[in-house]
C-alpha positions as CSV (number, residue, x, y, z in Angstrom):
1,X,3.6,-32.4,19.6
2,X,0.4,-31.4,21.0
3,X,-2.4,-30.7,19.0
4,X,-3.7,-27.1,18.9
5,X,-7.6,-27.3,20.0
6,X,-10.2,-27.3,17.3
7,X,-12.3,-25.2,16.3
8,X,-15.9,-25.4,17.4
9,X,-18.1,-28.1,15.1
10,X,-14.7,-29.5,13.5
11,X,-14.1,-33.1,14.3
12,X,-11.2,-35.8,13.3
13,X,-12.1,-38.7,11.4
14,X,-10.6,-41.3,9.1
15,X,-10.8,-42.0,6.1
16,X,-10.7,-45.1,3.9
17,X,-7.4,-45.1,3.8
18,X,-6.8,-44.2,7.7
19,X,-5.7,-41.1,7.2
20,X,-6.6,-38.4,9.7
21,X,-8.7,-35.9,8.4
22,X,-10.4,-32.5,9.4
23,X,-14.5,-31.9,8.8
24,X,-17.0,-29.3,9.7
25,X,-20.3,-30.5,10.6
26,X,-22.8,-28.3,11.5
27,X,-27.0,-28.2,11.1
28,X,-28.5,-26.6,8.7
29,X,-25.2,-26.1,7.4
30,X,-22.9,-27.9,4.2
31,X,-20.0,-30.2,5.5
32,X,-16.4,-29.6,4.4
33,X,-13.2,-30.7,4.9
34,X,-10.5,-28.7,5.8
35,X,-7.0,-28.6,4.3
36,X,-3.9,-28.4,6.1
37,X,-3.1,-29.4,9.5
38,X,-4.9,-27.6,12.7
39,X,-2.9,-24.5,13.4
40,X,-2.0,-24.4,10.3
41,X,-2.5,-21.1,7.5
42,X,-5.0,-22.7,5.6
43,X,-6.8,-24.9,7.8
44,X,-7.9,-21.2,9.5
45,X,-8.5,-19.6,6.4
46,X,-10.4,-22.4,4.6
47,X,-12.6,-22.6,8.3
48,X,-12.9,-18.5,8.0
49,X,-14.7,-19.1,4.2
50,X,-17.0,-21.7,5.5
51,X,-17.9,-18.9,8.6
52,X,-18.4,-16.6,6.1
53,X,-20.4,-18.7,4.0
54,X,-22.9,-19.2,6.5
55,X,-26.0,-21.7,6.4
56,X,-26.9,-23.2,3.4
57,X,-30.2,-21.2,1.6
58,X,-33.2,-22.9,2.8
59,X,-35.0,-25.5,1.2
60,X,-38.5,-24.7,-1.4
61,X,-40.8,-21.9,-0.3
62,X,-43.9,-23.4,1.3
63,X,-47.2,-22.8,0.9
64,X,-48.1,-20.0,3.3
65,X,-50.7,-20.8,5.8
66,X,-54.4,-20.0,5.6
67,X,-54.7,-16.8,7.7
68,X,-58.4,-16.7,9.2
69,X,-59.6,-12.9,8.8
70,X,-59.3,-11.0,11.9
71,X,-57.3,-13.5,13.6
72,X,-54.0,-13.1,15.8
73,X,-52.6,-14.3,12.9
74,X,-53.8,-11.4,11.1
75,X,-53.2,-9.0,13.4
76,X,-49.4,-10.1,13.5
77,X,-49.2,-9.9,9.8
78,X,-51.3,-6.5,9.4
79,X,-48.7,-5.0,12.2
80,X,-45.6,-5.7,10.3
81,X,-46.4,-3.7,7.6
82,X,-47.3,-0.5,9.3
83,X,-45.3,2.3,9.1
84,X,-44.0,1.7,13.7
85,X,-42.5,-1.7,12.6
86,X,-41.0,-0.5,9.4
87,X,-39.1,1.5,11.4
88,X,-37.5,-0.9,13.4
89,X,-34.0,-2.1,12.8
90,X,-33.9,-5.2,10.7
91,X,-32.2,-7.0,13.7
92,X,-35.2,-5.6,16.2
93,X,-37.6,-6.9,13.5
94,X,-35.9,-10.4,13.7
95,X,-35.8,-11.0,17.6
96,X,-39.0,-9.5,18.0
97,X,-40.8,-11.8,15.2
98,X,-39.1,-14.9,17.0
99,X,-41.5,-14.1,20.2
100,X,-44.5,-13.3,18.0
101,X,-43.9,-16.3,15.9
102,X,-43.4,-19.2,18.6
103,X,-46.7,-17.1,20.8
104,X,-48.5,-17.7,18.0
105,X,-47.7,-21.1,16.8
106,X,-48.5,-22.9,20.3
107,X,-51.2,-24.8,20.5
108,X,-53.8,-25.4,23.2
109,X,-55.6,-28.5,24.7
110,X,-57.9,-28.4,21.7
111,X,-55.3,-28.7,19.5
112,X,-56.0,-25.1,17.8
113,X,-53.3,-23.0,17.1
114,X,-53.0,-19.2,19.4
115,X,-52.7,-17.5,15.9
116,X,-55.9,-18.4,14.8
117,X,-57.5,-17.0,17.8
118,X,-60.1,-14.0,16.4
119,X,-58.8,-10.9,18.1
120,X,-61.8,-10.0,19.8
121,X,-62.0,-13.3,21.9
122,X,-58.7,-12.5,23.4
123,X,-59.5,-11.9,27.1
124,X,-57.8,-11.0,30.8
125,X,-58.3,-14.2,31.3
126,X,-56.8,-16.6,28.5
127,X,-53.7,-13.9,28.8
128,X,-53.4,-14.6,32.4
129,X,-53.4,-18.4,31.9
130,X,-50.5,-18.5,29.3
131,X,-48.2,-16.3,31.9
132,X,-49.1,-17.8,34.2
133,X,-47.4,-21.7,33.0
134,X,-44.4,-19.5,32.4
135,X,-43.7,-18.6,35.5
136,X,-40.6,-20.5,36.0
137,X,-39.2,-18.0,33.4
138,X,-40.6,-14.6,34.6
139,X,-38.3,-12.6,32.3
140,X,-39.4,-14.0,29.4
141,X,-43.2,-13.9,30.2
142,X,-42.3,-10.4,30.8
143,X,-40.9,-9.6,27.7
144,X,-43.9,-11.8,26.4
145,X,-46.6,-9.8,28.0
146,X,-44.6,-6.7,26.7
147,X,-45.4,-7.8,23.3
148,X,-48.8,-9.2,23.4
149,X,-49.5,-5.9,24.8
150,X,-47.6,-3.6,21.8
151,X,-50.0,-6.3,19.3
152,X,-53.3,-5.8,21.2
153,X,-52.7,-1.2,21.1
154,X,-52.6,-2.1,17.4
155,X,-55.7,-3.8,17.6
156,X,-57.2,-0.8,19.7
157,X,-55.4,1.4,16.3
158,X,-57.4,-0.1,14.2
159,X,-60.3,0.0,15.5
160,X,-60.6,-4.5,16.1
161,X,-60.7,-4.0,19.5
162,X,-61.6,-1.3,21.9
163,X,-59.5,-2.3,25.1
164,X,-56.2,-3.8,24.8
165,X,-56.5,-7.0,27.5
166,X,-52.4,-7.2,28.0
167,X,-52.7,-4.2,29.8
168,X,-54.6,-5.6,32.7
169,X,-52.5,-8.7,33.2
170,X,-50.3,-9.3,36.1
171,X,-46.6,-8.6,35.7
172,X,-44.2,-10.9,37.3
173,X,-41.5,-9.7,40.2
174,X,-37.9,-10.1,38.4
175,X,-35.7,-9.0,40.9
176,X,-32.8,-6.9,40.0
177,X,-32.1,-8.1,36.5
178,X,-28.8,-8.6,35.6
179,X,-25.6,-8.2,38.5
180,X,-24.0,-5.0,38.5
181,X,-20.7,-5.4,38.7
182,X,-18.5,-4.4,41.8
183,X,-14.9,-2.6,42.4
184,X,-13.8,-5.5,44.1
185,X,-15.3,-8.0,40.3
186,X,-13.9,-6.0,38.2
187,X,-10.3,-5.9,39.9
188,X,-10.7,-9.7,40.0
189,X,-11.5,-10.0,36.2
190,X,-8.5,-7.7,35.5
191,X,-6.3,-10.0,37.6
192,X,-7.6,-13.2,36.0
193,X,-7.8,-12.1,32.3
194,X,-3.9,-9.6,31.8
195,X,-3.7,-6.4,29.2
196,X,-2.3,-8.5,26.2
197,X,-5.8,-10.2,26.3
198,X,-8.9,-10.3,24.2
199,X,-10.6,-10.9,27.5
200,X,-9.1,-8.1,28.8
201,X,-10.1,-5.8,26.2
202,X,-13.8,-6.5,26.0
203,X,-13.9,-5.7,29.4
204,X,-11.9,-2.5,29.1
205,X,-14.2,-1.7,26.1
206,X,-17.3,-2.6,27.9
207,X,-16.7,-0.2,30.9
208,X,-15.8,2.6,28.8
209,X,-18.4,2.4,26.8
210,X,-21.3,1.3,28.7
211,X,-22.3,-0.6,25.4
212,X,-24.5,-3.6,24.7
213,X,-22.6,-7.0,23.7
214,X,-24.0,-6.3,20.4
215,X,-22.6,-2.7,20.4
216,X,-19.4,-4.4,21.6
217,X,-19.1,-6.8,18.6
218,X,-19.5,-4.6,16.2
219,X,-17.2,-1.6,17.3
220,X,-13.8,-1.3,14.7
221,X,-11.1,0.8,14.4
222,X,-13.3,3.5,13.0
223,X,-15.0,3.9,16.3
224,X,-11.8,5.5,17.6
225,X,-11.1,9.3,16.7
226,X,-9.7,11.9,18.2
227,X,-9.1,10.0,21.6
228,X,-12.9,9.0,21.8
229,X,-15.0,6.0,21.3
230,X,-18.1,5.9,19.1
231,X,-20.7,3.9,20.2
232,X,-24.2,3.8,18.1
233,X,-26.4,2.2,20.6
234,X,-28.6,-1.0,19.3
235,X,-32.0,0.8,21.1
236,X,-33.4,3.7,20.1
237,X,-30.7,4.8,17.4
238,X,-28.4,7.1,19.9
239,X,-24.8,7.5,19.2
240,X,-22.8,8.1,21.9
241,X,-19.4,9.4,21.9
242,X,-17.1,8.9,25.3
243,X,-13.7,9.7,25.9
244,X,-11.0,6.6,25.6
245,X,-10.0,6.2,29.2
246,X,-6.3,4.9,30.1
247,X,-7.3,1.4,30.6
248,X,-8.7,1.0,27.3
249,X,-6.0,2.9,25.6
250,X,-3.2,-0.3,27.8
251,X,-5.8,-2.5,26.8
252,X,-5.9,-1.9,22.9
253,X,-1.8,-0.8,23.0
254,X,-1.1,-4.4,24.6
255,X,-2.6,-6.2,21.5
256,X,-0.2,-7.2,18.7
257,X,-0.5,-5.0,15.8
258,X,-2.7,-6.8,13.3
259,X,-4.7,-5.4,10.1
260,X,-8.2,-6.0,11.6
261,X,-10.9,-3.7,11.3
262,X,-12.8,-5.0,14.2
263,X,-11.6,-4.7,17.7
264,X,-13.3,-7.8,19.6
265,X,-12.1,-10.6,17.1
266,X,-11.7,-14.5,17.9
267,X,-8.6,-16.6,17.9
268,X,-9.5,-16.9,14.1
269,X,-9.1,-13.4,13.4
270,X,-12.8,-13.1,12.8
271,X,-15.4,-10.8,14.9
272,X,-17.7,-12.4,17.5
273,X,-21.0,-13.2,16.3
274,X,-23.8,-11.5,19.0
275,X,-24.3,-14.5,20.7
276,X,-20.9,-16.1,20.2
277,X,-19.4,-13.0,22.1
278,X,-22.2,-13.6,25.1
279,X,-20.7,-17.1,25.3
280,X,-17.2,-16.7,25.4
281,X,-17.9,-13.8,27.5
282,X,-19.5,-16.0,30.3
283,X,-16.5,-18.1,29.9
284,X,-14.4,-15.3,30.6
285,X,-16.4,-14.4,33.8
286,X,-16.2,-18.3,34.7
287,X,-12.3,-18.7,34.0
288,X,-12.2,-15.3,36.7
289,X,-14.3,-17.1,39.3
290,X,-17.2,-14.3,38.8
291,X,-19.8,-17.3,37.9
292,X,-22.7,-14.9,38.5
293,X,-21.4,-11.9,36.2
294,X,-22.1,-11.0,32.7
295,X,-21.2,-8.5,30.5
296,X,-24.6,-6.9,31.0
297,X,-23.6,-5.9,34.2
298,X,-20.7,-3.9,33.0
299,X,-23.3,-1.4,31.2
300,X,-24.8,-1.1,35.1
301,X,-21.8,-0.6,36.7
302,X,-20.6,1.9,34.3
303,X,-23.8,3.8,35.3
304,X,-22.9,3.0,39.4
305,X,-19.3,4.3,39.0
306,X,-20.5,7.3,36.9
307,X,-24.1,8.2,39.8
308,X,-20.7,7.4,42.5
309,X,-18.7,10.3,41.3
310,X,-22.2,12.3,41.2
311,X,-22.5,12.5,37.8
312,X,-26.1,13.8,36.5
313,X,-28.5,11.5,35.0
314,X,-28.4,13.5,31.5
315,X,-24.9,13.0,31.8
316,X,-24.8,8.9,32.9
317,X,-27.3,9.2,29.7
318,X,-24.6,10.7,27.4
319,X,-22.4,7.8,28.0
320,X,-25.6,4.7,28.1
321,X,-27.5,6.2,25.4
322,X,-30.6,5.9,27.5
323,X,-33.2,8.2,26.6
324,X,-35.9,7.9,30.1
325,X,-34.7,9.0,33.1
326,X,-36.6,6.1,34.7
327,X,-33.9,3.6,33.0
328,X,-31.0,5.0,34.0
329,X,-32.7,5.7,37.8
330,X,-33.1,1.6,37.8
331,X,-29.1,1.5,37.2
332,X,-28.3,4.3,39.9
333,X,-30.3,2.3,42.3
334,X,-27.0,-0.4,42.1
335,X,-24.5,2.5,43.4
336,X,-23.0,2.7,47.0
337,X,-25.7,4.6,49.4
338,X,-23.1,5.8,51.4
339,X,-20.4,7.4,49.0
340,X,-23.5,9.0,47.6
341,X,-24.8,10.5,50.9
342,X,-21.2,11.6,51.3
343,X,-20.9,12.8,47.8
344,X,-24.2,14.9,48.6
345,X,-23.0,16.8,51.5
346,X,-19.9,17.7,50.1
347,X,-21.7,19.3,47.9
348,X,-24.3,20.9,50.7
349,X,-20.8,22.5,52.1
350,X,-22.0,21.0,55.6
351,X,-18.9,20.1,57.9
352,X,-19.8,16.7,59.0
353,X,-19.8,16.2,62.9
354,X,-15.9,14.7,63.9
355,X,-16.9,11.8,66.5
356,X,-16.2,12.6,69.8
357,X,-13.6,10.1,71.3
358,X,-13.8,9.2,75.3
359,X,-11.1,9.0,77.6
360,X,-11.0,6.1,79.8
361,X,-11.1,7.2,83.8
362,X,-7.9,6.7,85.5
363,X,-8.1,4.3,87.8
């Protein structure tokens, strides 16, 4: 009998008496062992608790650290409570404090950390420096010198400063971003990954949708009425409602009934976590041969297929929740020159030249 495949951070092990048994070892979070055999009812619902448990609480509160008045340091702390960052979503809060936080705990050849920087020796030039080491990662100095440069206006709010240096850095060349997904991909996914599938049905979900992974994770049974799909989109706080399209509806009706509330689950019966849905996703993509897709691009080539059938951009906007028409022209960029010069003089009512075909001579 074969064993069915564990889940992730279980591992077999003996005991004193030789016995094979089950634990969960993970960092930062308790070890337990898990009743039951793999497979079994109780081995999946005793791993289910632990996921639900989470990581352990964390250990004493430390001192916090000496912040030097006027200081990035300050500055970071001083922004977070203003009334722009209150505003933000708790998870926006979170992934945007990870940046600010690691920024301004590096250190440079003096030893001295970036936070304790005063604010108003900040120049072109140190900026420049620190993207500049970082160029094997352009997106992220990107997203870096985003930052730095939404910290400094505060500075310039508050009167500490009166020009904000971020602004005069140099932005790197990223390319394209993330693939957008073609006809000919998304047939192939389809092919790989049958209706019956959870892989399937992200997809399906994904198109329709035009949603972030998050967005994905987190839709349920709730977001379907009335033959639509509610999406509330992660950025900027737009909803979204789109009509369920027939390959969602195969995709969803080829699932085994089940009493789950959300709709992306894993083999556990549990939904994805954000980033555990980006992984099994890629692995998805990889299992289709589609190495260089991600589901990403499914939000730009729901914006291709919708700027192909000539859709308007407040319309591709009603489906992506983008609210700059700048976006969504970036995504419209990925669709098929041709079908849209066709598409555009059908619409100009011109008859398009037939090509004249030449007869060969006789001979």
């Amino acid at each position: 009998m074969t064993t069915p495949k564990l889940p992730p951070n279980v591992r077999p092990v003996k005991d004193r008496h030789g016995k094979t048994r089950y634990r969960f070892r993970r960092k930062g979070w308790l070890s337990a062992y898990l009743p039951g055999e793999p497979g079994s009812a109780e081995f999946h619902r005793a791993y289910a608790e632990i996921q639900e448990r989470g990581p352990r609480d964390a250990g004493p509160v430390q001192s916090p650290r000496k912040v030097t008045p006027r200081s990035l340091d300050d500055l970071y702390q001083r922004m977070k409570r203003s009334p722009a960052w209150q505003k933000k979503k708790p998870s926006t809060q979170l992934n945007q404090s990870r940046v600010y936080q690691r920024f301004l705990d590096r250190v440079d050849r003096k030893g001295r950390r970036y936070g304790e920087r005063p604010v108003d020796a900040v120049t072109v030039g140190w900026l420049d420096s620190i993207l500049g080491d970082m160029a094997g990662t352009p997106g992220a100095a990107n997203d870096l010198r985003k930052k730095l440069k939404v910290l400094l206006e505060y500075a310039c709010a508050i009167e500490w400063r009166s020009t904000n240096p971020a602004r005069h850095t140099t932005k790197f060349s990223t390319g394209a971003g993330f693939h957008t997904w073609t006809d000919a991909e998304i047939a192939q996914y389809r092919e790989a990954h049958p209706l019956g599938t959870m892989a399937r049905l992200t997809l399906e979900l994904a198109l329709n949708t035009a949603a972030r992974r998050s967005n994905v994770a987190s839709l349920t049974r709730d977001s379907l009425e009335g033959g639509r799909i509610l999406t509330h989109h992660v950025k900027g706080n737009n909803s979204a409602s789109v009509p369920l399209l027939a390959t969602t509806k195969a995709a969803l009706d080829a699932l085994p009934a089940a009493p789950m509330k959300h709709l992306v689950i894993t083999q556990f019966g549990k939904p994805f976590t954000v980033d555990g849905l980006g992984n099994r996703f890629r692995k998805w993509c990889d299992e289709a041969g589609l190495p260089h897709c991600s589901i990403h691009g499914l939000r730009k080539a729901t914006a291709r297929l919708l700027a192909e059938a000539g859709a308007t951009d407040a319309e591709i906007m009603a489906v992506t929740g983008h609210t700059k028409a700048q976006t969504v022209a970036l995504y419209r960029s990925a669709a098929s020159r041709p079908r849209l010069a066709d598409s555009g003089w059908s619409r100009a009512n011109v008859q398009p030249l037939t090509p004249t075909v030449v007869q060969p001579e006789e001979k």
